[in-house]
N, C-alpha and C positions, 0 to 999 in steps of 0.2 A: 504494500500500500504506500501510495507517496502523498503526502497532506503538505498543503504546501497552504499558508497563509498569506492574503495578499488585499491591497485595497485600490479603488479605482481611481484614486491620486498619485498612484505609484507608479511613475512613469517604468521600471522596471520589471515591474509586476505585469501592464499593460502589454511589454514585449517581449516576455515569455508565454503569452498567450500560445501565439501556432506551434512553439515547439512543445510546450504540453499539450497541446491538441495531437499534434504528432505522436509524441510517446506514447500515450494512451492508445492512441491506434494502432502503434507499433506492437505495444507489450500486451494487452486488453485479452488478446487471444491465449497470453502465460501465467495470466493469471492476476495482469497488473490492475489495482481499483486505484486511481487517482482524484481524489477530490479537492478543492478548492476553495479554501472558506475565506469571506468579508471578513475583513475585520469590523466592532461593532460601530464604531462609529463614522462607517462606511452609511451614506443614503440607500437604502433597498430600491428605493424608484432607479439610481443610477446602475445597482449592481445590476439588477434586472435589463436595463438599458445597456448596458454592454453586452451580459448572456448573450441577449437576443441579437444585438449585429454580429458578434463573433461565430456563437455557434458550438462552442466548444463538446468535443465526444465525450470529455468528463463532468462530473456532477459540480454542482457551485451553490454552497450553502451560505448561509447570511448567522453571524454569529454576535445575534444581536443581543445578546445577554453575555457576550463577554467568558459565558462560559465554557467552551471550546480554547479558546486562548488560556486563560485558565488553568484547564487541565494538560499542555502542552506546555507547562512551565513559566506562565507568565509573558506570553508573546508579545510584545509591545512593535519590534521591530518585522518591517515588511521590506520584500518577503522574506518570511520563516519559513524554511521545507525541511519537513522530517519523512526516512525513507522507513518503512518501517518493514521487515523480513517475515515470511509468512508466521512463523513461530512468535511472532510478536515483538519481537526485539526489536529497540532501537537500530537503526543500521547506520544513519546518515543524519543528523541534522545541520540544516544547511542557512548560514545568516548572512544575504544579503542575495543578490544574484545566481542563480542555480547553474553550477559548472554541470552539463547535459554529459559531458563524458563520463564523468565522475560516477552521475547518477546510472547509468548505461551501462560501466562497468559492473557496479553492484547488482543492476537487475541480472545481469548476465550470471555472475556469480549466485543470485538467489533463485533463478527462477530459468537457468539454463538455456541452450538455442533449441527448443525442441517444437 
């Protein structure tokens, strides 16, 4: 699973959009669940408004009570991506910009070319 935290003032956040669109597509078939969460004091009318011009193949939840961030140690900073190993383990958490190979390597290693 990759959860990756992000907001719609995030110019970086904003352009990691297609290549997690990509990933998902890529991995989705190995077993990868990528989701997306607002952070809370992100607008829902904008998050929503994005969703819908993007398009993205992953899920995009609105964490409007703060408690998702929360439970992921206190996320303040965007984006926050944690990779998380089907066994639940931590794998990866990532603060700032998501290096794709990085992340690529470890799906590879967690979730094989098969």
């Amino acid at each position: 699973m990759l959860i990756t935290f992000w907001a719609s003032d995030c110019g970086p956040c904003l352009s990691e959009i297609p290549d997690l669109d990509k990933l998902q597509r890529e991995w989705s078939t190995r077993g990868l669940q990528l989701i997306a969460v607002a952070m809370r004091y992100d607008l829902p009318s904008r998050v929503w408004s994005l969703v819908q011009s993007a398009r993205p193949s992953y899920r995009v939840v609105l964490d409007s009570s703060g408690a998702l961030a929360a439970a992921f140690g206190r996320v303040s900073a965007v984006p926050t991506t944690f990779l998380i190993a089907p066994d639940g383990t931590l794998r990866e958490r990532l603060v700032g910009p998501i290096d794709f190979a990085t992340v690529r390597h470890h799906l590879f290693m967690m979730l094989g070319d098969f």
